[in-house]
N, C-alpha and C positions, 0 to 999 in steps of 0.2 A: 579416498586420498588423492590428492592433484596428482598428475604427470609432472615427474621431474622434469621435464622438457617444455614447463608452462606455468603460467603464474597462479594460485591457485584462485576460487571463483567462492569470495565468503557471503555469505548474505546478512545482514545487520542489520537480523528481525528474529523473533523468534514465531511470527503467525504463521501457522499451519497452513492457513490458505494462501499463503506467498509461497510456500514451501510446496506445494500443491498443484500452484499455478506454474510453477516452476518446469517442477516435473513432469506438466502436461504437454510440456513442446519440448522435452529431450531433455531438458537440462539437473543436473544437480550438484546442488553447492557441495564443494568441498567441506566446508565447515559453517555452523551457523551462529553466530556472537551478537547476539541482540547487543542494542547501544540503550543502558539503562536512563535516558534523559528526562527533564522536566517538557512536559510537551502543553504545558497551558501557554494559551493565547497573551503573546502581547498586545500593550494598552495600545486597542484603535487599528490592530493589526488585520487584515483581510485573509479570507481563507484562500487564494490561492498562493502571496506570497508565506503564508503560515506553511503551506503542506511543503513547502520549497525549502524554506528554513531547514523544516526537523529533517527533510530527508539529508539536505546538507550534513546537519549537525552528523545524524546517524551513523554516516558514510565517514566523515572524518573523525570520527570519535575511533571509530572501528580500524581505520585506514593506522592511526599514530599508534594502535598499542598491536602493531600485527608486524611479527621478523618476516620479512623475507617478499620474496614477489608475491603481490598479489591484485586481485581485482575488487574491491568492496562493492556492491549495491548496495545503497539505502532508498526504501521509501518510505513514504505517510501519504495514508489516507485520511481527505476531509472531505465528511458533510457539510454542506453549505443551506442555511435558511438564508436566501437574499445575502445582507451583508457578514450574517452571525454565523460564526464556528461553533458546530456542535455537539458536544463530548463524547466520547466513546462512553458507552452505558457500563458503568460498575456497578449499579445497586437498581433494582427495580423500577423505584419512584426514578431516577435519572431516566432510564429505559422509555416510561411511559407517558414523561412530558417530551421527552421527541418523539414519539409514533404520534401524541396527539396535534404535537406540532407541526407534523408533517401530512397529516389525516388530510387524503385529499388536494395537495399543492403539488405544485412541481419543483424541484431544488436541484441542485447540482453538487457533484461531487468531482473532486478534485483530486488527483495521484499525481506526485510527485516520484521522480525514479532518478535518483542520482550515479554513476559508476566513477569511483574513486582508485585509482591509484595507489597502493603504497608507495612509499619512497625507494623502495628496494626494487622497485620496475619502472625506469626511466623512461621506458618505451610505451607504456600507459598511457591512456587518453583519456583526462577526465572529461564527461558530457552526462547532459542531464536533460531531463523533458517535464512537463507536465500535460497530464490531460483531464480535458473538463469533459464531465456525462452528467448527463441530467436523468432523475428518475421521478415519474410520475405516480402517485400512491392513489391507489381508490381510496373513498370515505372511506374509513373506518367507526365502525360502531362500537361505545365501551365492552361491547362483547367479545369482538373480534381483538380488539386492542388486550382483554385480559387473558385472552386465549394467546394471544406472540408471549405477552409477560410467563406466562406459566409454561410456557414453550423452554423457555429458557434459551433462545437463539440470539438474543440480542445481547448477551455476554461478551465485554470486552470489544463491542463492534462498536466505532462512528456511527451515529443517528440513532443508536440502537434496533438495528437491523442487519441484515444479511444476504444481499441479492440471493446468495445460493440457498438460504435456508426456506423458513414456514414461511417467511413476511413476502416471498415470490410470488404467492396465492392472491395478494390486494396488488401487486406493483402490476400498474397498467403501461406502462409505456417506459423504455430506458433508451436513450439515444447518445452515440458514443461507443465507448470504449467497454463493453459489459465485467471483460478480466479486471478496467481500472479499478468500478464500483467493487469490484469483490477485495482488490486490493493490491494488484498488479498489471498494468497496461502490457499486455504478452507482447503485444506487434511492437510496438516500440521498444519494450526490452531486447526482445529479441536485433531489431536494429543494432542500437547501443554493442549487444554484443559483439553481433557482426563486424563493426566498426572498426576495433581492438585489433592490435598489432600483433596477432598469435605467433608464434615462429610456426613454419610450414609444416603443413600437416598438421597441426594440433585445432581442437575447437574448442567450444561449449557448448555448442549446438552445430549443426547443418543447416 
């Protein structure tokens, strides 16, 4: 529960690995209120202002329907092929046309990190970032590709994969932001945080 003496620090997400990454440098949300949104790509839209949008959306979805002070994060993570945005894998066959797709190329991935204000903390600072990381995938042989599928890691992930899972076994090369790829850019959140107008003596990190 927040310090009465401070706004409290929601996250508007329910990914585990946000929530993970979170706690890996100190921090822990007060409370977690995923933002239930439509997150398909508008017509002709790029994946970096896409991952911008929904963290937006996220963060003010969460921010309008929350009494009292508080700090909202939202983000979204995208894979990026070249110009195309690439789904988060719900169903196998989705799963295993991006590994194939990605068999071997270099692509980039994209976080966005919004911090939202509620209305009820005037002293709030909204600010937002983005970061691009690119990850390089060895060949993949239908073997190895049916082996991640039955893995079962690529559930609910962009590209259908998971820096931190099985699929780390073929990624040859990641440059950038490696917390971004997984789904939260730490050093810059952690900035973001730092930022923020706490009253003295309070944090959410050190």
């Amino acid at each position: 529960m927040a310090d009465s003496s401070r706004p409290a620090l929601i996250l508007a997400s329910a990914s585990p690995r946000r929530i993970a990454l979170l706690r890996q440098i100190g921090v822990e949300p007060d409370a977690v209120c995923p933002a239930d949104l439509d997150e398909t790509p508008q017509k002709d839209e790029l994946p970096r202002p896409h991952a911008l949008r929904l963290a937006r959306a996220k963060a003010a979805h969460v921010a309008a329907r929350h009494d009292g002070p508080a700090l909202i994060i939202g983000a979204d993570t995208v894979v990026a092929a070249g110009r195309r945005v690439l789904p988060k894998a719900e169903d196998a066959e989705t799963a295993r046309r991006c590994l194939t797709l990605l068999s071997g190329r270099r692509h980039k991935v994209f976080t966005a990190v919004v911090c939202q204000p509620t209305a009820d903390w005037a002293e709030g600072r909204y600010c937002e970032r983005v970061v691009e990381s690119h990850v390089i995938f060895n060949r993949l042989t239908p073997r190895q590709i049916d082996a991640l599928i039955e893995g079962g890691d690529w559930h609910g992930k962009a590209g259908g994969y998971g820096l931190q899972g099985q699929a780390a076994a073929f990624i040859r090369q990641v440059g950038g932001s490696p917390s971004g790829v997984i789904g939260l850019p730490l050093f810059e959140t952690a900035q973001l945080l730092r930022g923020q107008p706490l009253p003295a003596g309070q944090h959410w990190l050190r």
